[in-house]
TILOGU-918595 format. One record per residue: residue number from 1; residue in three letters; chain; x, y, z of N, C-alpha, C, O in turn. Coordinates in steps of 0.2 Angstrom, whole numbers, plus 5000, padded with zeros to 4 digits. Example, Ala and Ser with C-alpha at 12.3 -4.5 7.8 and 13.67 -1.06 7.14 Angstrom:
+-----+-----+-------+------+------+------+-------+-------+-------+------+------+------+------+------+------+
|   n | res | chain | n_c1 | n_c2 | n_c3 | ca_c1 | ca_c2 | ca_c3 | c_c1 | c_c2 | c_c3 | o_c1 | o_c2 | o_c3 |
+-----+-----+-------+------+------+------+-------+-------+-------+------+------+------+------+------+------+
|   1 | ALA |     A | 5066 | 4972 | 5039 |  5062 |  4978 |  5039 | 5066 | 4984 | 5039 | 5071 | 4983 | 5042 |
|   2 | SER |     A | 5064 | 4989 | 5035 |  5068 |  4995 |  5036 | 5064 | 5000 | 5039 | 5067 | 5006 | 5040 |
+-----+-----+-------+------+------+------+-------+-------+-------+------+------+------+------+------+------+
This chain:
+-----+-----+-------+------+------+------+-------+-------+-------+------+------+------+------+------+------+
|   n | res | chain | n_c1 | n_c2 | n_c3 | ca_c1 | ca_c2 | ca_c3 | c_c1 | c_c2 | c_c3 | o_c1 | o_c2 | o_c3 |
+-----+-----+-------+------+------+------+-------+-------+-------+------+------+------+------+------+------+
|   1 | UNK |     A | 5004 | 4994 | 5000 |  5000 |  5000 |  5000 | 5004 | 5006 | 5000 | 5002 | 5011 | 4997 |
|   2 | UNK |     A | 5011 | 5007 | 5004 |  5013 |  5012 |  5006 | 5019 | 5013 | 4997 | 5020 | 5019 | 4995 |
|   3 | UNK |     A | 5019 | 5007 | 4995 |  5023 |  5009 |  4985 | 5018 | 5011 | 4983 | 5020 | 5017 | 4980 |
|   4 | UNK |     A | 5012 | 5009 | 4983 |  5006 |  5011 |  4978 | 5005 | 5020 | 4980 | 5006 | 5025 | 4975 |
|   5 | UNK |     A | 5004 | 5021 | 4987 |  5004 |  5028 |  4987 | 5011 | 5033 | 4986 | 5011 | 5039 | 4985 |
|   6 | UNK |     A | 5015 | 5029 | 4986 |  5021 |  5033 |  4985 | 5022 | 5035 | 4978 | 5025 | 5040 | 4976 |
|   7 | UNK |     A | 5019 | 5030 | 4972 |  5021 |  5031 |  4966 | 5014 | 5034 | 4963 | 5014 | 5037 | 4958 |
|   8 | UNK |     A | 5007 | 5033 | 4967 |  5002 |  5039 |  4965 | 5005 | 5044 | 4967 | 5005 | 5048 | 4962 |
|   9 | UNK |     A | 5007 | 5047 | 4972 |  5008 |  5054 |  4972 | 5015 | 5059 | 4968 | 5015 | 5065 | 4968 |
|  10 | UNK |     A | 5020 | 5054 | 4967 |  5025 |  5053 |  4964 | 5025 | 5054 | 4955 | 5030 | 5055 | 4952 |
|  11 | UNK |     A | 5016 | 5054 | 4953 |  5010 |  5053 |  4946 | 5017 | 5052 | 4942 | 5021 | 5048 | 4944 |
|  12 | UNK |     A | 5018 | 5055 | 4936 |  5021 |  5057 |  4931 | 5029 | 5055 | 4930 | 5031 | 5054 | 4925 |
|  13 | UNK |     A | 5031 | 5055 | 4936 |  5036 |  5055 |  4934 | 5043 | 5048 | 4935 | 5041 | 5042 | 4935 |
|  14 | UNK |     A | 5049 | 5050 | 4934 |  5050 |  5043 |  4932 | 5050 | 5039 | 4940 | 5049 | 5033 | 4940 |
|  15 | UNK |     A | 5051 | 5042 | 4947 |  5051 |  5039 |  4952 | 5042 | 5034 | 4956 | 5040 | 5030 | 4961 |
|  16 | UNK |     A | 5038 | 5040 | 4949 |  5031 |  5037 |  4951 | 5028 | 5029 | 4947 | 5022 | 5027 | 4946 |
|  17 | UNK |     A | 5036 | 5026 | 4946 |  5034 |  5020 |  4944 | 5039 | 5015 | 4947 | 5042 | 5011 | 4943 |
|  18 | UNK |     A | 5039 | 5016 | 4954 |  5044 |  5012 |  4959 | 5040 | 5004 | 4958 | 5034 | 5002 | 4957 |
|  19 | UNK |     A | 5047 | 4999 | 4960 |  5045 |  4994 |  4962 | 5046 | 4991 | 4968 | 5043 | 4986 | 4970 |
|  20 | UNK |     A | 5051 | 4995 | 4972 |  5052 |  4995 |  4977 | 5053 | 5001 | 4982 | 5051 | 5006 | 4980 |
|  21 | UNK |     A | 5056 | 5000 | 4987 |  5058 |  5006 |  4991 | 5062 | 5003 | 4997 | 5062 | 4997 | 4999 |
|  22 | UNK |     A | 5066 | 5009 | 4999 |  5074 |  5005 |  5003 | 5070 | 5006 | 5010 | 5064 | 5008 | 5010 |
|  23 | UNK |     A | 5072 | 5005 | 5015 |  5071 |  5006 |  5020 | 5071 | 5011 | 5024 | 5067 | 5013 | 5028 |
|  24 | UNK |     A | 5077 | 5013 | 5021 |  5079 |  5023 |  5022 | 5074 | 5025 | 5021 | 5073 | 5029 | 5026 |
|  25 | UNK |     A | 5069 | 5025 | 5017 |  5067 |  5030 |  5014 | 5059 | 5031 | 5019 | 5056 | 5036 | 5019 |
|  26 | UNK |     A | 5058 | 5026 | 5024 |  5053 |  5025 |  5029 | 5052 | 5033 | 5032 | 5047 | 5035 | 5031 |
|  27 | UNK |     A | 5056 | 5035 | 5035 |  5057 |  5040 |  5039 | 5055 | 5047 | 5036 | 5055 | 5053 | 5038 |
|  28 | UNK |     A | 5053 | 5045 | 5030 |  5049 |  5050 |  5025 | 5042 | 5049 | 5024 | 5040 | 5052 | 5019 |
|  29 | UNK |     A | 5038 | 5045 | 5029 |  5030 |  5044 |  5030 | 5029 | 5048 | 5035 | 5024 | 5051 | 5036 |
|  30 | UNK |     A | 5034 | 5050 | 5039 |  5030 |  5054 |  5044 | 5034 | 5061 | 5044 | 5033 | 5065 | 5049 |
|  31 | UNK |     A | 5038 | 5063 | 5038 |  5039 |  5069 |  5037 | 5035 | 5073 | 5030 | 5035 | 5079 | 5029 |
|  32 | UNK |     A | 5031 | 5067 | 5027 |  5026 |  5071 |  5021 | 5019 | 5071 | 5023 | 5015 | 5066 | 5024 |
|  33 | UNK |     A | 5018 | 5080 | 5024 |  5013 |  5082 |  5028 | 5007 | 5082 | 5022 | 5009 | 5082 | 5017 |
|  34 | UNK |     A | 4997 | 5081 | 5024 |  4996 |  5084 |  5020 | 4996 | 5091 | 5017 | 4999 | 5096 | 5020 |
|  35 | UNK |     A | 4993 | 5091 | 5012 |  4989 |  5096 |  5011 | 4985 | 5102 | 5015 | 4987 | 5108 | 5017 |
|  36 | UNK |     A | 4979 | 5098 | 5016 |  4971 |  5101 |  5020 | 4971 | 5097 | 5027 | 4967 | 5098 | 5031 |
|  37 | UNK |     A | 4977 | 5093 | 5028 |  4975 |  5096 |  5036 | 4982 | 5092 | 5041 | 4988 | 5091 | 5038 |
|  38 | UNK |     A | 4981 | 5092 | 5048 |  4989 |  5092 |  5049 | 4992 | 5086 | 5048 | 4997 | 5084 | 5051 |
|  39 | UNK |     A | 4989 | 5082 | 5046 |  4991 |  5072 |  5044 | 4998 | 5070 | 5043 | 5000 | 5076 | 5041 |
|  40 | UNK |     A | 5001 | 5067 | 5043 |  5006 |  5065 |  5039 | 5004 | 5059 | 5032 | 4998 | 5056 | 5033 |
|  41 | UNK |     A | 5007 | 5057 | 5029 |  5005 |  5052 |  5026 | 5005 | 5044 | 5030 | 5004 | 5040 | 5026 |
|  42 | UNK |     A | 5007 | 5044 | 5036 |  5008 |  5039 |  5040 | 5000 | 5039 | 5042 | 4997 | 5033 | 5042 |
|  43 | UNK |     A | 4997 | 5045 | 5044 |  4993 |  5044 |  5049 | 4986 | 5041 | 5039 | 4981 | 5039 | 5040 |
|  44 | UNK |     A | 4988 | 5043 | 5035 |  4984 |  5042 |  5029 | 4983 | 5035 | 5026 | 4978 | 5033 | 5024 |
|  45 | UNK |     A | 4991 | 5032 | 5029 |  4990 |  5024 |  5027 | 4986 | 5021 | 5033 | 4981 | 5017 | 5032 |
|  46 | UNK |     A | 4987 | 5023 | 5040 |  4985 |  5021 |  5044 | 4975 | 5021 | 5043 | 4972 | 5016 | 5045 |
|  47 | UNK |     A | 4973 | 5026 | 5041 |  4965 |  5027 |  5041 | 4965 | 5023 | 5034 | 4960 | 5019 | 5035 |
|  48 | UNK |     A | 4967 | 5022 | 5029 |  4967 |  5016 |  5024 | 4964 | 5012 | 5025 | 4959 | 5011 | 5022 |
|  49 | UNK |     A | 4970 | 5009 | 5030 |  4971 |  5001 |  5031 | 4964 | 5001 | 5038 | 4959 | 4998 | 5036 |
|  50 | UNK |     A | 4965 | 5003 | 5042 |  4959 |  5001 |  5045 | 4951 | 5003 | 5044 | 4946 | 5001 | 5047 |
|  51 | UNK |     A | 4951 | 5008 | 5037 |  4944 |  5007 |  5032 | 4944 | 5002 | 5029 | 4940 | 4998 | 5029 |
|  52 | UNK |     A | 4951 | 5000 | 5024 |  4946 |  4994 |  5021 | 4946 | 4987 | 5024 | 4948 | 4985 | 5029 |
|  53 | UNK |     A | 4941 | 4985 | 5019 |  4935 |  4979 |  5021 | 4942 | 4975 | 5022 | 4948 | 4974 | 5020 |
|  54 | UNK |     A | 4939 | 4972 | 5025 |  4945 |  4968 |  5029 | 4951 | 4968 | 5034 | 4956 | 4964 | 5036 |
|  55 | UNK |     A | 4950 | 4975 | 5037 |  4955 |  4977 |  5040 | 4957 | 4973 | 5043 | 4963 | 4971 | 5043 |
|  56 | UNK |     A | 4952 | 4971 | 5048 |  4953 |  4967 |  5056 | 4956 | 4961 | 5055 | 4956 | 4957 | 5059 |
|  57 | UNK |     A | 4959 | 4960 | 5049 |  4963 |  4955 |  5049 | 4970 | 4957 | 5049 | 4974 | 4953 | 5050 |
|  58 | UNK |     A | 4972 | 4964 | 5049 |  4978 |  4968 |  5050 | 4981 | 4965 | 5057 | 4986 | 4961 | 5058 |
|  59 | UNK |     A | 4977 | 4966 | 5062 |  4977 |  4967 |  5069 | 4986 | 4967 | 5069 | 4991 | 4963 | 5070 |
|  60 | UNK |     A | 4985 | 4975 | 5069 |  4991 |  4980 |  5070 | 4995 | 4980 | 5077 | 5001 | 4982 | 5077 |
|  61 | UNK |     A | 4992 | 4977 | 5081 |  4995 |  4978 |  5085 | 4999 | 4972 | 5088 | 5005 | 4972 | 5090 |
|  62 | UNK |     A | 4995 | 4967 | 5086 |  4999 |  4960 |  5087 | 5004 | 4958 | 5082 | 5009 | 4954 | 5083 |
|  63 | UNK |     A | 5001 | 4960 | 5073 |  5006 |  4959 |  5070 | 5013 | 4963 | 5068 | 5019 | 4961 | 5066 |
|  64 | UNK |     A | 5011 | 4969 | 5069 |  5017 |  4974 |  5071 | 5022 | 4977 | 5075 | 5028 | 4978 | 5074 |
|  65 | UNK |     A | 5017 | 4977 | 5080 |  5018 |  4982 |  5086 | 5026 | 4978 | 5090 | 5031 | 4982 | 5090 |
|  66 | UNK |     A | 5025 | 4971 | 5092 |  5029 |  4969 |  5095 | 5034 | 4968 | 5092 | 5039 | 4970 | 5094 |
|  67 | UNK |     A | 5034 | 4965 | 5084 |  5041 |  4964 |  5080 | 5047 | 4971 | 5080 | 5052 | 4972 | 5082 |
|  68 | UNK |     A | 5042 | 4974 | 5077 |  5046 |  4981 |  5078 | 5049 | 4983 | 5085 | 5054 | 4987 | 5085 |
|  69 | UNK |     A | 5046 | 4981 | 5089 |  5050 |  4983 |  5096 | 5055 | 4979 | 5098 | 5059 | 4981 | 5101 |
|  70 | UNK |     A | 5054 | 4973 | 5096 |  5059 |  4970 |  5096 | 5066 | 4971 | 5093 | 5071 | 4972 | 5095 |
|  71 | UNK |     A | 5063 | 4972 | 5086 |  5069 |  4975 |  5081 | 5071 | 4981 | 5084 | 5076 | 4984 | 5081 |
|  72 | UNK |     A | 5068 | 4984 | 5088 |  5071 |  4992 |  5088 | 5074 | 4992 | 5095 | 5074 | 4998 | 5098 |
|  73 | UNK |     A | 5075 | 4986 | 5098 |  5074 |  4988 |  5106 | 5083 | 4990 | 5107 | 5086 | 4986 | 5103 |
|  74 | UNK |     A | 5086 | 4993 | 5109 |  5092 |  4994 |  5110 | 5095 | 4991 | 5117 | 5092 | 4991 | 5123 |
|  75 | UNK |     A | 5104 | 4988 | 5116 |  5106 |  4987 |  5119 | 5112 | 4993 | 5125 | 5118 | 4995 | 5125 |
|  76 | UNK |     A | 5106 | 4993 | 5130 |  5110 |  5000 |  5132 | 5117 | 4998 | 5135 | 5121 | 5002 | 5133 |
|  77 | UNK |     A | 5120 | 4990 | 5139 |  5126 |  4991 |  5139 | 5131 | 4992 | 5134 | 5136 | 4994 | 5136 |
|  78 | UNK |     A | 5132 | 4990 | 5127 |  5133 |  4989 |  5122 | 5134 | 4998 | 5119 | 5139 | 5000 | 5117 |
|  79 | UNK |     A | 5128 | 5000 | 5119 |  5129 |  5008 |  5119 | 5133 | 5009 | 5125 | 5138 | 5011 | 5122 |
|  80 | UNK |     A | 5134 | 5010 | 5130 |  5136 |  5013 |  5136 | 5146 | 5012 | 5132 | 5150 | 5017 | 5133 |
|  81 | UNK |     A | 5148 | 5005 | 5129 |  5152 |  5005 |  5127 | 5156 | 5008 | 5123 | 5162 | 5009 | 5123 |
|  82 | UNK |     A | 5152 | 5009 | 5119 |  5153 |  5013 |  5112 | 5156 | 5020 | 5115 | 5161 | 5023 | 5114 |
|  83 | UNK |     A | 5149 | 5023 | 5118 |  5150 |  5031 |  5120 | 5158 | 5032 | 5125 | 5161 | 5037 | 5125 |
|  84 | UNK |     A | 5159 | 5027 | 5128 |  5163 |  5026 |  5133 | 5171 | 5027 | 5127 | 5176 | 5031 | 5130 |
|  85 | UNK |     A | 5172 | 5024 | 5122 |  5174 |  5022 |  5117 | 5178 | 5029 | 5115 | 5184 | 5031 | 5115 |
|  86 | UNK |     A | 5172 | 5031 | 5114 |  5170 |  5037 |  5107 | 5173 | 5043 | 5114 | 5176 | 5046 | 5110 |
|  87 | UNK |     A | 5173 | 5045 | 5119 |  5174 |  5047 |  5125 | 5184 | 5050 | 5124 | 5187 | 5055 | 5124 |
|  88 | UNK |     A | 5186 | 5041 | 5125 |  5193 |  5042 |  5125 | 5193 | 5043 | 5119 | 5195 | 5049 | 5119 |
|  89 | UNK |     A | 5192 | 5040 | 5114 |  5194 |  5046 |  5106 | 5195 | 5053 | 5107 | 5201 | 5056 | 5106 |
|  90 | UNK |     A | 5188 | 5055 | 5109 |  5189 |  5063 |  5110 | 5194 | 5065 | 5114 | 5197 | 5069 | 5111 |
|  91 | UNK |     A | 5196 | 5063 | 5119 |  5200 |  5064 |  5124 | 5206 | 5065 | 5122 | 5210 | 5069 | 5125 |
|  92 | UNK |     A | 5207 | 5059 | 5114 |  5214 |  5061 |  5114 | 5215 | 5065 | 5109 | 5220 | 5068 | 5108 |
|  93 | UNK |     A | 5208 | 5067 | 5102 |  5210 |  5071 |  5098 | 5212 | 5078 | 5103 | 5216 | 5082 | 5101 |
|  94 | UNK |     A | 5209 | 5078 | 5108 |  5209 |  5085 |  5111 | 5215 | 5086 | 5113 | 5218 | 5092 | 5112 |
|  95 | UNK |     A | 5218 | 5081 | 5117 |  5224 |  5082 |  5118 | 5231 | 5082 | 5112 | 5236 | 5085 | 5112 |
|  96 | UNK |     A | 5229 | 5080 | 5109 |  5233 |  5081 |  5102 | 5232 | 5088 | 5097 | 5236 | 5091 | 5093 |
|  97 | UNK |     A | 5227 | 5090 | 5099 |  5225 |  5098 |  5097 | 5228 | 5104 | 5100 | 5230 | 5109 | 5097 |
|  98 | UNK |     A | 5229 | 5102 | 5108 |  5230 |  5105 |  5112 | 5238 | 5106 | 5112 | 5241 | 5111 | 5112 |
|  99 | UNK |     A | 5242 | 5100 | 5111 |  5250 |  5099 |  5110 | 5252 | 5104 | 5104 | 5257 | 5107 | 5103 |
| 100 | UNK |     A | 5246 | 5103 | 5099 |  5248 |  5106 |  5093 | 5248 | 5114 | 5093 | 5251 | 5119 | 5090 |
| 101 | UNK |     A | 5244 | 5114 | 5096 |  5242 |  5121 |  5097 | 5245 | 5126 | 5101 | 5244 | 5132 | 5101 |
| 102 | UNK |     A | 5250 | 5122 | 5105 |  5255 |  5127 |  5109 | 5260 | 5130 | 5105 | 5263 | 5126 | 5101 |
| 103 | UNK |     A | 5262 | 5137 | 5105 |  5268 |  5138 |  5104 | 5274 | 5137 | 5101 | 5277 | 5138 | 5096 |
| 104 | UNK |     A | 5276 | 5131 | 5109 |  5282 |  5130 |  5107 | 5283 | 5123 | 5103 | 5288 | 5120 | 5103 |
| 105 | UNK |     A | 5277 | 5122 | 5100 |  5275 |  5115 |  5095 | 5274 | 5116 | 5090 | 5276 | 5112 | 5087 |
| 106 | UNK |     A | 5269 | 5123 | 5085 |  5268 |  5125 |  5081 | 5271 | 5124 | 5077 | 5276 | 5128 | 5076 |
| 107 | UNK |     A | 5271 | 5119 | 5071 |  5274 |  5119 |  5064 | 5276 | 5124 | 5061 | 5271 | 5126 | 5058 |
| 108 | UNK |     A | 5280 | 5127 | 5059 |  5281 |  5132 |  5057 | 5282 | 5132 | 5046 | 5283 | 5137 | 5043 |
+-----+-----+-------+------+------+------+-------+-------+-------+------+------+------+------+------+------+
């Protein structure tokens, strides 16, 4: 549904005849606003899919809801790693900034 409207609204031109779409490009449903009122196209698919006939077969929240939160659940000690990482990096660009930037170190 979400190729179908992408390549209607898309009419004419050559990307209004996709066969697919990246993943990346998801984060662009709920940055294209309507028109006529404050919707995104996110909230457009959504009223779609639960008008048509058959919706209730969707059942959004059990087939969606969890997968996705799984996939998106983050591992904070693994972040806490990274940041921790990324920390001493800075530490030492900083300090090598700072060496360089002294006087009596300055490249001439």
């Amino acid at each position: 549904v979400l190729l179908a409207m992408g390549n209607y609204l898309n009419g004419g031109s050559a990307r209004g005849r996709a066969w697919g779409f990246k993943l990346a490009s998801l984060p662009a449903v709920l940055q294209t606003r309507s028109t006529t009122s404050s919707g995104t196209l996110l909230t457009c698919l959504c009223e779609y899919a639960l008008t048509t006939p058959g919706a209730a077969l969707l059942k959004l929240e059990a087939d969606l809801l969890e997968p996705l939160t799984k996939a998106c659940a983050v591992n904070m000690d693994e972040c806490s790693q990274q940041l921790a990482k990324l920390h001493k990096e800075l530490d030492s660009i900083e300090q090598l900034v700072a060496y360089f930037s002294a006087p009596d170190t300055a490249i001439h």
